[in-house]
C-alpha positions as CSV (number, residue, x, y, z in Angstrom):
1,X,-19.2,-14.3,14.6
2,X,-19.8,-10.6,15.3
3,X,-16.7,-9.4,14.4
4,X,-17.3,-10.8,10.7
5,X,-20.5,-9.5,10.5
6,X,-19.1,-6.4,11.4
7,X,-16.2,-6.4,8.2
8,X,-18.6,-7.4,5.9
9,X,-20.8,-4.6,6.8
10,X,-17.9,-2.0,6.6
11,X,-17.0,-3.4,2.6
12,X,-21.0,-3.5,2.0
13,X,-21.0,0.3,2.9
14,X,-17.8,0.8,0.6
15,X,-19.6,-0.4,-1.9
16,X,-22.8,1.7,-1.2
17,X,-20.4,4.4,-1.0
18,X,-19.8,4.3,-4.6
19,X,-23.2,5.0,-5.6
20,X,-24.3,7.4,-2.4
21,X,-21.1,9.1,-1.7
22,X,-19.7,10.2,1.3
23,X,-22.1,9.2,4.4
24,X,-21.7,5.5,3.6
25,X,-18.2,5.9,2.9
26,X,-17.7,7.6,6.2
27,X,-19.8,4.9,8.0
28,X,-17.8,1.8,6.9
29,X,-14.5,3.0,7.9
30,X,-15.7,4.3,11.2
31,X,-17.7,0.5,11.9
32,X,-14.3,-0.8,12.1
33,X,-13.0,1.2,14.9
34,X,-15.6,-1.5,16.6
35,X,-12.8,-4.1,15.2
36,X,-10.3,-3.3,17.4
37,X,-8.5,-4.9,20.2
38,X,-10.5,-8.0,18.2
39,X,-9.4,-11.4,16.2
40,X,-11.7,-13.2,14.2
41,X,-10.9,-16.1,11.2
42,X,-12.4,-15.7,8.0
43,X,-12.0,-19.4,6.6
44,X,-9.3,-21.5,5.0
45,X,-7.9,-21.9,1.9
46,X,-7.0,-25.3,0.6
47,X,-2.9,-25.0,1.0
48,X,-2.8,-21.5,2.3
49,X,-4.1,-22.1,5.3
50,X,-6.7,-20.1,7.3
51,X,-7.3,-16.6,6.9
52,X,-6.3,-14.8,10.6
53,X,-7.2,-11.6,11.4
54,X,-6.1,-9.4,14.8
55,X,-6.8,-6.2,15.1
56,X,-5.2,-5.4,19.1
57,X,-2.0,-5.7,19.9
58,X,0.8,-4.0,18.0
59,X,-1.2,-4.3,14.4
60,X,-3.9,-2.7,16.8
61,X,-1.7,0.4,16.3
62,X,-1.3,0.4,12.9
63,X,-4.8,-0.4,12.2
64,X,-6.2,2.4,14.1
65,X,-3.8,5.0,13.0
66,X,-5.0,4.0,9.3
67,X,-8.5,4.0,10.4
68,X,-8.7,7.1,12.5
69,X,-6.8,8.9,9.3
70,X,-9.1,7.4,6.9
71,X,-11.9,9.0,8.6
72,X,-10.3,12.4,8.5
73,X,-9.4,12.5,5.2
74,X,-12.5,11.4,4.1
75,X,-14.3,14.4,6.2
76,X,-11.8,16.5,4.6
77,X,-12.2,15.4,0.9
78,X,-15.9,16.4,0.8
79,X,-14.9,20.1,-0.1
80,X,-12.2,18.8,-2.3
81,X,-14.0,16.8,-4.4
82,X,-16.7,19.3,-5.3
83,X,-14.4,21.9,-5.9
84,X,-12.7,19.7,-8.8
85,X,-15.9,18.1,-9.6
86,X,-15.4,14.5,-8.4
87,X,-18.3,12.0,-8.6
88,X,-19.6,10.0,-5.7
89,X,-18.0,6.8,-6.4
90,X,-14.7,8.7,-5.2
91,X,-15.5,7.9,-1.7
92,X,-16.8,4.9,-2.4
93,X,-13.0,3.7,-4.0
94,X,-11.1,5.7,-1.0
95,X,-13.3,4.0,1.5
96,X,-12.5,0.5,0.3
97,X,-8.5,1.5,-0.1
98,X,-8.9,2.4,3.3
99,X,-10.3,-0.8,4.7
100,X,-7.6,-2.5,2.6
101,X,-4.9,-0.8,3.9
102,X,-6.3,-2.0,7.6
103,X,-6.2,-5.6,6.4
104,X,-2.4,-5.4,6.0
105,X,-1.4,-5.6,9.4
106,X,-4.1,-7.7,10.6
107,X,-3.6,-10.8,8.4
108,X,-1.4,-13.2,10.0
109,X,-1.3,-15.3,7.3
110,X,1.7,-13.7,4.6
111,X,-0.2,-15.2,1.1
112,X,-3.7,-13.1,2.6
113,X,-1.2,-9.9,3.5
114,X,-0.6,-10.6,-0.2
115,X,-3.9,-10.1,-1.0
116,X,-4.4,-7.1,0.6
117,X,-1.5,-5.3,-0.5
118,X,-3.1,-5.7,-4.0
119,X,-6.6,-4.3,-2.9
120,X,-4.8,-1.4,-1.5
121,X,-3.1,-1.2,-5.1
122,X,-6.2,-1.5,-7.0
123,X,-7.9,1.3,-5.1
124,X,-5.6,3.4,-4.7
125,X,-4.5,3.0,-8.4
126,X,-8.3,4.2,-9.6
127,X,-8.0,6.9,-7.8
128,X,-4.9,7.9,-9.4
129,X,-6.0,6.8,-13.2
130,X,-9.7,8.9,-13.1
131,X,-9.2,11.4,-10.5
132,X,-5.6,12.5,-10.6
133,X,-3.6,15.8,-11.7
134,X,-1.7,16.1,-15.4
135,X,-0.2,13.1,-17.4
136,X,-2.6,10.9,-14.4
137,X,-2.8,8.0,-17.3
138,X,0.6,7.4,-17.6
139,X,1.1,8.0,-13.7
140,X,-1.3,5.5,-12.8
141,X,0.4,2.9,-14.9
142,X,4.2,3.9,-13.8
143,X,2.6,3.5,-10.0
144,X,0.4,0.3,-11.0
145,X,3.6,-1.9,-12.4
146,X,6.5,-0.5,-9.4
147,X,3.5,-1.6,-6.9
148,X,3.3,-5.3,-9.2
149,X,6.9,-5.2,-8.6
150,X,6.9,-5.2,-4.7
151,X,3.9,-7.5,-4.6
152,X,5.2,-10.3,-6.5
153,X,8.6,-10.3,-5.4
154,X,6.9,-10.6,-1.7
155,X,4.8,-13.4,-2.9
156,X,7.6,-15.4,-4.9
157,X,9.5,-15.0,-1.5
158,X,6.3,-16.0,0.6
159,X,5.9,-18.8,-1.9
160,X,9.4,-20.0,-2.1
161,X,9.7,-20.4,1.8
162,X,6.7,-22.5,2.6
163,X,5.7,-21.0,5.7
164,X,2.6,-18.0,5.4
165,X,1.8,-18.4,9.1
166,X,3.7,-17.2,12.2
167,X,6.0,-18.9,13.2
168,X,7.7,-17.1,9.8
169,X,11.2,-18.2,8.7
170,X,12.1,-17.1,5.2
171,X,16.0,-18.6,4.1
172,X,18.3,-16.4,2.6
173,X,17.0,-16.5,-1.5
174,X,12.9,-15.7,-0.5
175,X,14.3,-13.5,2.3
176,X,15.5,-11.2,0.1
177,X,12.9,-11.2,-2.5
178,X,10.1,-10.7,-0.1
179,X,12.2,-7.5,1.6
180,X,13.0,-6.3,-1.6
181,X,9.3,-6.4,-2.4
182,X,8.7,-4.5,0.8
183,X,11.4,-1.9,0.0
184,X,10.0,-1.2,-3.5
185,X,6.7,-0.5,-2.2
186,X,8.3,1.6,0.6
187,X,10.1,3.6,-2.4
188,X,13.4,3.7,-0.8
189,X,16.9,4.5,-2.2
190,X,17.3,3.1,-5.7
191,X,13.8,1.6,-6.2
192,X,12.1,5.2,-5.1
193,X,11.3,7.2,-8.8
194,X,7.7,6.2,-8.8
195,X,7.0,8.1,-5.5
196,X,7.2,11.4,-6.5
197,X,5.2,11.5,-9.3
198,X,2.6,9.2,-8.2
199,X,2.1,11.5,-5.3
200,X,2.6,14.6,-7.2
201,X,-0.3,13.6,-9.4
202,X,-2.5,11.7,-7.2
203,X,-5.6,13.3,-6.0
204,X,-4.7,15.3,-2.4
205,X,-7.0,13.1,0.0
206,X,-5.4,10.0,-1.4
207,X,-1.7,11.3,-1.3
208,X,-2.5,12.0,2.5
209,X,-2.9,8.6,3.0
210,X,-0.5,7.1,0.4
211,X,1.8,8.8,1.6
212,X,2.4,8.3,5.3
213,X,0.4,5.2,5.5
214,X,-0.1,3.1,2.3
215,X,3.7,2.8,1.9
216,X,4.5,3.1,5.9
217,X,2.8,-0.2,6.6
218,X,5.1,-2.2,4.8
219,X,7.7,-1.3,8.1
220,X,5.2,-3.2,10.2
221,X,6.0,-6.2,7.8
222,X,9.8,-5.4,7.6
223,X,9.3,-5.6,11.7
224,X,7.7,-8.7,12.0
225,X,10.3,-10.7,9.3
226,X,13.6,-9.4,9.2
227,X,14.0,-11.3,12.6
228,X,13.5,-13.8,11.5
229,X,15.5,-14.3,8.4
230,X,19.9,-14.5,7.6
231,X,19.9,-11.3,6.2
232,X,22.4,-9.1,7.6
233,X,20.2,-6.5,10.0
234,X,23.1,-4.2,10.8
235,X,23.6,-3.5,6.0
236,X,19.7,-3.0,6.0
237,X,20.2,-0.1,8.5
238,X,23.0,1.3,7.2
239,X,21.0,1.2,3.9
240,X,17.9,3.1,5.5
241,X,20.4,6.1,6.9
242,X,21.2,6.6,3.5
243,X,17.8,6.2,1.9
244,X,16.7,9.2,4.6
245,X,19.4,11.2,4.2
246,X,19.5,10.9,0.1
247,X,15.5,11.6,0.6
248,X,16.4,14.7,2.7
249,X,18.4,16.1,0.1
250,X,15.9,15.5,-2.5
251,X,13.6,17.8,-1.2
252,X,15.6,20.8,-1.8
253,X,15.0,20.2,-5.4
254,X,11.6,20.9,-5.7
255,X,9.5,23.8,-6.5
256,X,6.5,21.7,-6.4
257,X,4.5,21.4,-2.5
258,X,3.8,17.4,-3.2
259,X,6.6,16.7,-4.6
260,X,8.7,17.8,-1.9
261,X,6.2,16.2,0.5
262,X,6.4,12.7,-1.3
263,X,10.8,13.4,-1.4
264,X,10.3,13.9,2.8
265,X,8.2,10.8,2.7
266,X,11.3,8.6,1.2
267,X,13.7,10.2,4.2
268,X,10.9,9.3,7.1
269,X,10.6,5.9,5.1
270,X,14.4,5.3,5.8
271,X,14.6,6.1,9.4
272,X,11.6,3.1,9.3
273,X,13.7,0.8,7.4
274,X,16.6,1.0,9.9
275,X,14.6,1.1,13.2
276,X,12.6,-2.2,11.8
277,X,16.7,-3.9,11.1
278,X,17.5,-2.9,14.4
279,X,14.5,-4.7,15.7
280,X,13.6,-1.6,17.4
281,X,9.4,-2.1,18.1
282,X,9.2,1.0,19.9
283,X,10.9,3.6,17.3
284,X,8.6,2.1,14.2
285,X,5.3,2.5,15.7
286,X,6.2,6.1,17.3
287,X,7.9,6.5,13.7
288,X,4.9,5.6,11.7
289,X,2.5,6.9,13.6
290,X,4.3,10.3,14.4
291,X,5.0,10.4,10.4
292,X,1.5,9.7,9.2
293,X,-0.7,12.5,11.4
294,X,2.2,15.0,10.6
295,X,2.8,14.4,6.7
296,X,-0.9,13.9,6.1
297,X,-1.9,17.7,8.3
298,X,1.0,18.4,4.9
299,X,-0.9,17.1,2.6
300,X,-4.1,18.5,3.5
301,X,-2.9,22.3,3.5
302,X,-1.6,21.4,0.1
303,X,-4.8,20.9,-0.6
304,X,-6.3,23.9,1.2
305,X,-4.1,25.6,-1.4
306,X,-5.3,23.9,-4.5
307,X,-8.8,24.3,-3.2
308,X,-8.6,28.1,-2.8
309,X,-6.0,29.5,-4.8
310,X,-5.1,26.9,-7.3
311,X,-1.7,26.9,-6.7
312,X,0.7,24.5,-5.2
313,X,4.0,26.1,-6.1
314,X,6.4,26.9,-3.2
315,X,7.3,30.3,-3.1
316,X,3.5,31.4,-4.5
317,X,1.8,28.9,-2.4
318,X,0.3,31.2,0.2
319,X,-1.0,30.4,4.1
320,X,-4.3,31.5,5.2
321,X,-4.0,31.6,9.3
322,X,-5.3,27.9,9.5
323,X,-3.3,26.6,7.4
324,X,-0.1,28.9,8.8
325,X,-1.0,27.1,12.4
326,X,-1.0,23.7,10.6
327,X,2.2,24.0,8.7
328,X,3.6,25.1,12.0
329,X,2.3,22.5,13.8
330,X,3.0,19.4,10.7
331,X,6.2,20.3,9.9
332,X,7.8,20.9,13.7
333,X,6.6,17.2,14.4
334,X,8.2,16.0,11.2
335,X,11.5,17.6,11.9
336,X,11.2,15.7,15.3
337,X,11.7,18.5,17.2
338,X,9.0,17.8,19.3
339,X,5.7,15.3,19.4
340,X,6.2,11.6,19.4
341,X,8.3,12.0,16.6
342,X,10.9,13.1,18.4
343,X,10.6,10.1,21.0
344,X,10.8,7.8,18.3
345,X,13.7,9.5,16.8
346,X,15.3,9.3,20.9
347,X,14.6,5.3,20.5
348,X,16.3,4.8,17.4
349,X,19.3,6.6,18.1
350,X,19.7,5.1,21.5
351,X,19.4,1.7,19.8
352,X,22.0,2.5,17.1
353,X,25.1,0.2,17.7
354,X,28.6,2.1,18.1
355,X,29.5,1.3,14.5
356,X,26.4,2.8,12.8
357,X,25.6,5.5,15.2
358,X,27.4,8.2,13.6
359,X,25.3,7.7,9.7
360,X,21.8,7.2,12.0
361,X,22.5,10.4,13.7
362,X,23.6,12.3,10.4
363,X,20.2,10.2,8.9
364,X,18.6,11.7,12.1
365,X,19.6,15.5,11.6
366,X,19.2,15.4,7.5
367,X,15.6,14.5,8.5
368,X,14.8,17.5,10.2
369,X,16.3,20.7,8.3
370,X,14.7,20.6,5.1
371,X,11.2,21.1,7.3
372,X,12.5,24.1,8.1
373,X,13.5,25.0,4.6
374,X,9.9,23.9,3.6
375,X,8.0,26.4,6.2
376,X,10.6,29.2,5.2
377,X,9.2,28.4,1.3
378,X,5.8,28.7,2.7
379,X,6.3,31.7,5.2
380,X,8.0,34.2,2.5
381,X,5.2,33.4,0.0
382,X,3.3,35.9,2.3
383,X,-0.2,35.8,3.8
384,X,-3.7,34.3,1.6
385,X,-6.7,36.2,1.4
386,X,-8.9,33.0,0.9
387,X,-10.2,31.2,4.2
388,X,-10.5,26.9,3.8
389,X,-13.9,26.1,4.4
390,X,-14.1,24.7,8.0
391,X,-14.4,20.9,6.6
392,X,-11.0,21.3,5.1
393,X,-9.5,23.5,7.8
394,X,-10.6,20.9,11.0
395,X,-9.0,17.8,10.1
396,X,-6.1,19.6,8.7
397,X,-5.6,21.1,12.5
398,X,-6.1,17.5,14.5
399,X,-3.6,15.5,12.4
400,X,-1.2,18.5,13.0
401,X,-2.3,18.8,17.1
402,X,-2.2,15.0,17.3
403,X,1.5,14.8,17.1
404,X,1.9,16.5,20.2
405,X,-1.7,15.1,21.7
406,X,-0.2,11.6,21.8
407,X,2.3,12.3,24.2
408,X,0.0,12.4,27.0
409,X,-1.7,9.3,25.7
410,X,-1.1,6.3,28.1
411,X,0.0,4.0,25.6
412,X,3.2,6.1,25.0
């Protein structure tokens, strides 16, 4: 009974948020840290089934990652949304995105994970459409029907199958419309052109969390069915070596900071499609997790620079010392050179079978050199005279250390 008491308190301050701003907003994501490591039913629906959540375990992970991100970004946004002159029901929206994105791995039940994909969408959709950058309209709409796209092709699958609740087992036909769904939203090889300029014109706080988490959850989902279904496991890796490695090259293209952020996100989003075919457990969570504190520390100096120097252009985006530390920092536990990043990139490549191991490793090398193109971009643009304010600078600095933080942490 707690437990529920406890969601519905975290949405009732979402929605406060919207009116008061940023110290309810900040409130309801951190009540559900108090979630974790608990399960609690919210009722049934009349052929669905009942609605399951479970916050501990493996979705504990995912769920805390997204929570304890949520928090920073939020922290972080405060400065950000004055400087472009956002109103307070911008927390309010990112607060609610955020508690949706925590519902997606904790639903058992595949018609509720439905659900609250589409909340995530929603949200995160508003944000885009009012508080984005440029041609945000149009954007918003692009992003809006690619998302419908993955949803419903996961639902028809869901629907098709008959079975919402675990045990899953998903024949061949909704099988592949419900991981094509989850490949869409991922924005993988082929069905990836709405990620670049959705994050590109997003507002920075939510590309931070779009980015590395929003479309990263869907590998807990390609985790827990691909199992359990007769599509061919060893096709759906070799097709996420190539998504990363096409991603990698991407990047090279850009001029713009987010842009080449969100192109780096479609190569990390690869590895995570072929460690979830290989069943690997260990190299998605280290994946995900190393992924989303490192490409949202990116995200937030990108930020840092549209806060203080309006700019966002490599090659004239300049660091200030913090930022310089953080870039450092981000982009060194992207490349998996070090951090848990590198351990999950160790997993996958010791679970590659013989025949596949040469792409995976290619996948695994693309996915580290354009970092170091990126902080070359960013080092030659010389030093910036403007220092972030220390709201901005902080959170920016822990998702960058926590990379490397997390080795020590027992649960490694």
């Amino acid at each position: 009974m707690i437990e529920a008491v406890v969601l519905a308190a975290s949405v009732f301050l979402a929605v406060l948020g919207l009116r008061l701003g940023l110290a309810p907003s900040l409130a309801s994501i951190a009540l559900t840290l108090l979630l974790l490591g608990r399960r609690l039913e919210l009722g049934a629906l009349p052929y669905v089934g009942p609605a399951m959540l479970d916050f501990g375990g493996y979705a504990g992970v995912f769920v805390a990652a997204t929570a304890l991100l949520g928090l920073a970004v939020l922290v972080y946004s405060k400065e950000y949304a004055e400087h472009r002159g956002l109103g307070n029901w911008f927390y309010g929206v990112m607060a609610l995105y955020v508690i949706a994105l925590e519902l997606i791995p904790a639903f058992d039940n595949l018609i509720y994970v439905f659900v609250a994909m589409e909340s995530a969408v929603v949200t995160s959709f508003l944000l885009i459409y009012y508080f984005g950058y440029g041609d945000r309209a149009r954007i918003g709409v692009m992003y809006f029907l690619w998302s419908q796209i993955g949803s419903i092709a996961f639902l028809i699958g869901v629907a098709l199958s008959g079975r919402y609740a675990p045990p899953y087992y998903l024949p061949f036909l909704p099988a592949a419309l419900a991981i094509f769904g989850l490949l869409v939203k991922m924005g993988t090889a082929g069905v990836h052109f709405w990620l670049p300029y959705a994050h590109a014109e997003a507002p920075t706080p939510l590309s931070a969390l779009l980015s590395p988490i929003h479309v990263g959850l869907m590998s807990y989902w390609l985790l827990a069915l691909l199992p359990r279904t007769p599509l061919p496991a060893n096709a759906i890796a070799i097709y996420g070596a190539i998504t990363a490695v096409y991603g990698s090259l991407l990047v090279f293209r850009e001029s713009d900071i987010k842009r080449a952020l969100a192109d780096s996100t479609i190569a990390n989003m690869g590895l995570l499609a072929a460690a979830a075919a290989l069943g690997d457990k260990e190299a998605v969570v280290l994946l995900f997790v190393g992924h989303a504190l490192a490409k949202a520390a990116m995200f937030m100096v990108s930020g840092i620079g549209i806060t203080t120097q309006n700019e966002r252009r490599l090659g004239r985006l300049r660091l200030d010392p913090w930022s310089f530390v953080g870039s450092a920092l981000g982009l060194v536990a992207l490349a998996g050179v070090f951090g848990i990043t590198l351990l999950g990139k160790a997993y996958l490549a010791l679970s590659s079978p013989p025949p596949l191991a040469p792409l995976l490793y290619v996948a695994l090398f693309a996915t580290a050199v354009y970092n170091f193109w990126l902080f070359d971009k960013l080092y030659k643009a010389g030093k910036a005279s403007a220092t972030p304010p220390l709201a901005m600078a902080l959170p920016m600095l822990l998702a960058s250390i926590a990379p490397y933080a997390l080795l020590f942490a027992p649960w490694i």
